[in-house]
N, CA and C atoms as a LAMMPS dump frame, in Angstrom:
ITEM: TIMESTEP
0
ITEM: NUMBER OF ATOMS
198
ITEM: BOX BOUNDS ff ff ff
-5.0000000000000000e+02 5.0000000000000000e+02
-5.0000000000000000e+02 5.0000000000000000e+02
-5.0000000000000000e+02 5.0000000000000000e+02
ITEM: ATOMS id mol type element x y z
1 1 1 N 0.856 -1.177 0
2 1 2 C 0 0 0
3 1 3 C 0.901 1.239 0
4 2 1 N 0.551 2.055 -0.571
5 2 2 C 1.24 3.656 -0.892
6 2 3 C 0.253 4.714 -0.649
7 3 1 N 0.47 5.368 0.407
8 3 2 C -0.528 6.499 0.995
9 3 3 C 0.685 7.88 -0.083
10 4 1 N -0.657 8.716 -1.095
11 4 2 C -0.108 10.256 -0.978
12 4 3 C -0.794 11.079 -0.758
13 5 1 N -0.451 12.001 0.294
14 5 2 C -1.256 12.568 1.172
15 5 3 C -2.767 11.815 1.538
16 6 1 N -2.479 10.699 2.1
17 6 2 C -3.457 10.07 2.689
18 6 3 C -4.266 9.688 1.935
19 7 1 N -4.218 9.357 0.542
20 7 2 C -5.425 8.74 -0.29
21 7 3 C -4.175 7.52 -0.477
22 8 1 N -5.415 6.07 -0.058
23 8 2 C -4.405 5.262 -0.432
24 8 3 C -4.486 4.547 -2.009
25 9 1 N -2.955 3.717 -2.073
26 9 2 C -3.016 3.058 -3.446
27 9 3 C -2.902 1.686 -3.412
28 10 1 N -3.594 0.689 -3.644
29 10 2 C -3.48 -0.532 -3.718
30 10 3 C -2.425 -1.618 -4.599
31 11 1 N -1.737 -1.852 -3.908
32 11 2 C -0.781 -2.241 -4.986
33 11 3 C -0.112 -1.615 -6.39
34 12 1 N 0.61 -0.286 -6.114
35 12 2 C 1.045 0.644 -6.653
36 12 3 C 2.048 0.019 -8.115
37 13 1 N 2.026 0.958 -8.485
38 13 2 C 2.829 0.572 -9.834
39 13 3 C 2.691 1.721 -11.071
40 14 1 N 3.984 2.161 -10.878
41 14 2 C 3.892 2.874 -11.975
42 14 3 C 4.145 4.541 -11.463
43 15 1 N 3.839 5.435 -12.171
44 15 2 C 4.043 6.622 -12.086
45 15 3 C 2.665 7.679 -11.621
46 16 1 N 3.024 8.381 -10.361
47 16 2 C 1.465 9.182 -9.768
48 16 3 C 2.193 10.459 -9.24
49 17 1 N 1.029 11.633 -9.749
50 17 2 C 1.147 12.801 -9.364
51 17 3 C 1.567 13.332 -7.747
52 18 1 N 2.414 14.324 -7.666
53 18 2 C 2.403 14.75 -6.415
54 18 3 C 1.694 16.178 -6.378
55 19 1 N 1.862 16.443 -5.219
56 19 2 C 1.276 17.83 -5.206
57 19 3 C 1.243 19.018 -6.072
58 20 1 N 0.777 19.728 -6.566
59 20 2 C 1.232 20.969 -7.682
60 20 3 C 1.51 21.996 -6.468
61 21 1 N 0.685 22.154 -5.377
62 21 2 C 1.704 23.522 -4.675
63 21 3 C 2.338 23.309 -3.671
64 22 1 N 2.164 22.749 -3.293
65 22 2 C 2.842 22.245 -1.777
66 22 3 C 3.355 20.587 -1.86
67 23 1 N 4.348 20.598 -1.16
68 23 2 C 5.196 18.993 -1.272
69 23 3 C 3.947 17.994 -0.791
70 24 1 N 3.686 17.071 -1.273
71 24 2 C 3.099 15.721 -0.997
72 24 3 C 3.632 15.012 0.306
73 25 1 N 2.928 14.595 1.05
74 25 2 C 3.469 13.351 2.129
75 25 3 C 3.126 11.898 1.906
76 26 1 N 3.972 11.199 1.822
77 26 2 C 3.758 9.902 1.311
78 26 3 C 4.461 9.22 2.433
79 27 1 N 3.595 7.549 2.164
80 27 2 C 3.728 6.843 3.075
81 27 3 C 4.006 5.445 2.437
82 28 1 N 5.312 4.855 2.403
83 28 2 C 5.182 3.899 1.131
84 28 3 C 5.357 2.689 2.237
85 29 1 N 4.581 2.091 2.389
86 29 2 C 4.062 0.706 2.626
87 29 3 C 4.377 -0.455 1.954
88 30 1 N 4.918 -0.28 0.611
89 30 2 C 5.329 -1.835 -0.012
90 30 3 C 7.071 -2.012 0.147
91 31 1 N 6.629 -3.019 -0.956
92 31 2 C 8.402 -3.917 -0.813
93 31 3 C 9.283 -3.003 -1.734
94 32 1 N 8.816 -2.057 -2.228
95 32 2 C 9.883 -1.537 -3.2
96 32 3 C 9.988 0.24 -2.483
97 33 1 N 11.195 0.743 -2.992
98 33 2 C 11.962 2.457 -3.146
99 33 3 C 10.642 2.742 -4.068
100 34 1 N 10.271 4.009 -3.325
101 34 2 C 9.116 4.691 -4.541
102 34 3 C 10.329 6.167 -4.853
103 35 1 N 10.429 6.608 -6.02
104 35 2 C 11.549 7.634 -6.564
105 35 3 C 10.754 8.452 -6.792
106 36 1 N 11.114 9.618 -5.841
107 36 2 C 10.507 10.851 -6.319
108 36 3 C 11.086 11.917 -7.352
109 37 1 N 10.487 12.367 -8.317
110 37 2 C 11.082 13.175 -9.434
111 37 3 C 10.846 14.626 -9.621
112 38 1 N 11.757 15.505 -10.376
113 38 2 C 11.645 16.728 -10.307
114 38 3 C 10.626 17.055 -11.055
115 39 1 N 10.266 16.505 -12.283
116 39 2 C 9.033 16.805 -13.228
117 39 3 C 7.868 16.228 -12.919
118 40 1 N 6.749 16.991 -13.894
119 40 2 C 5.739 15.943 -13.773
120 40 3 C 5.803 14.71 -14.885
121 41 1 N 5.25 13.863 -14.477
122 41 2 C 5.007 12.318 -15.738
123 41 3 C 6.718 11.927 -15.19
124 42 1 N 7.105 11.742 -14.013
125 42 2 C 8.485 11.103 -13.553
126 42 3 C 9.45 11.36 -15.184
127 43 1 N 9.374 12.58 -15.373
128 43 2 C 10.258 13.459 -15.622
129 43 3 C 11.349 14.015 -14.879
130 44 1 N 12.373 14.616 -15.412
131 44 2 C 13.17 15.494 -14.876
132 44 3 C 14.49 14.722 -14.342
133 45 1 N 14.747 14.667 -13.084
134 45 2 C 15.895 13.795 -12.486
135 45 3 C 14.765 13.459 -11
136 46 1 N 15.46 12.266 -10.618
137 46 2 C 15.402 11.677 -9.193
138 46 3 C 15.617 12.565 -8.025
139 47 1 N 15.306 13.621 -7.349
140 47 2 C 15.143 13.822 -6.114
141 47 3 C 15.38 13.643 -5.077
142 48 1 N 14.601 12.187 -4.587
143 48 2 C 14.543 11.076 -3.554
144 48 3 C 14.255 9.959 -3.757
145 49 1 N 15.084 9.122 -3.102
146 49 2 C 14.101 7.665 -2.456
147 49 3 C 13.293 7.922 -1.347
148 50 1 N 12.123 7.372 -1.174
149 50 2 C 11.477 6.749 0.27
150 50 3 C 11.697 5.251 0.281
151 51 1 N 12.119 5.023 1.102
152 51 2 C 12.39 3.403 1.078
153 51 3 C 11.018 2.844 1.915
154 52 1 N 10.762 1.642 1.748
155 52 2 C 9.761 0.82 2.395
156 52 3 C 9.915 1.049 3.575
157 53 1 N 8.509 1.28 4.525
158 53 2 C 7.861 1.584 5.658
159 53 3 C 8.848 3.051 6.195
160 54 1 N 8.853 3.952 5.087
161 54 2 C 9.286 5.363 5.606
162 54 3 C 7.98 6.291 5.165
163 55 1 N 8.043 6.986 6.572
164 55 2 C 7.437 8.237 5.756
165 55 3 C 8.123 9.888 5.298
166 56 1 N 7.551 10.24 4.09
167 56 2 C 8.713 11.641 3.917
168 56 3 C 7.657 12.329 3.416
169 57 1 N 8.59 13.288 3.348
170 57 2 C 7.994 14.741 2.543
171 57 3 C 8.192 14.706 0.894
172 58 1 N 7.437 14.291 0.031
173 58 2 C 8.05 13.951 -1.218
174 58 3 C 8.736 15.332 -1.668
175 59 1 N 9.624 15.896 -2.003
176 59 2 C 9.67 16.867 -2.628
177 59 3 C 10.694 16.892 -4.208
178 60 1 N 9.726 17.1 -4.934
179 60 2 C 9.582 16.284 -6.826
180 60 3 C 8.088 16.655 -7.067
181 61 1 N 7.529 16.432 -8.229
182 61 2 C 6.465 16.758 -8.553
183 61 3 C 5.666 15.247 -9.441
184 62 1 N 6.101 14.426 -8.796
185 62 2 C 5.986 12.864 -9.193
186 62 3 C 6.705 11.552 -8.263
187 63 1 N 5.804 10.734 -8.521
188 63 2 C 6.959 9.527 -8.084
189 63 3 C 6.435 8.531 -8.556
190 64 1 N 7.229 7.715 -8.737
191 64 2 C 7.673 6.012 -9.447
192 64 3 C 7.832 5.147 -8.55
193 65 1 N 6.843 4.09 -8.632
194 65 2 C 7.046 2.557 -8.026
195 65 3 C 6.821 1.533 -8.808
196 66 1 N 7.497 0.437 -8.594
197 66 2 C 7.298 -0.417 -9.396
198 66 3 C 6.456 -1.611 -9.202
C-alpha cells in the first residue's frame, strides 16, 4: 500500500502525481523504493528515495514505483 497525502493506493505501480503547490506526504508501505522526481510524468531527475515503511515529505512533482 502507498498512501499520498493520505489517499491510499493498492498495490502501486507505476508513475502518480504529487502535489502541484505544496510537497506531498507519502507513506510507502510496499516492498519496493518509490523515486521521487523533479518533473511531472516522472520526468526530470530523481530527487529522492522513500524506502519501504518510511514516511517523507516527497519533494519532486511525481513519483515512481514499481
Amino acid at each position: 500500500m502507498l498512501f499520498i497525502d493520505r489517499a491510499p493506493h493498492q498495490d502501486p505501480s507505476g508513475c502518480f502525481p504529487l502535489g502541484d503547490f505544496a510537497p506531498s506526504e507519502v507513506f510507502n508501505l510496499t516492498d519496493g523504493v518509490a523515486w521521487v522526481w523533479s518533473g511531472p510524468n516522472c520526468d526530470g531527475r530523481v530527487t529522492q528515495a522513500i524506502l519501504p515503511g518510511q514516511v517523507a515529505i516527497g519533494h519532486g512533482m511525481s513519483l515512481f514505483i514499481e
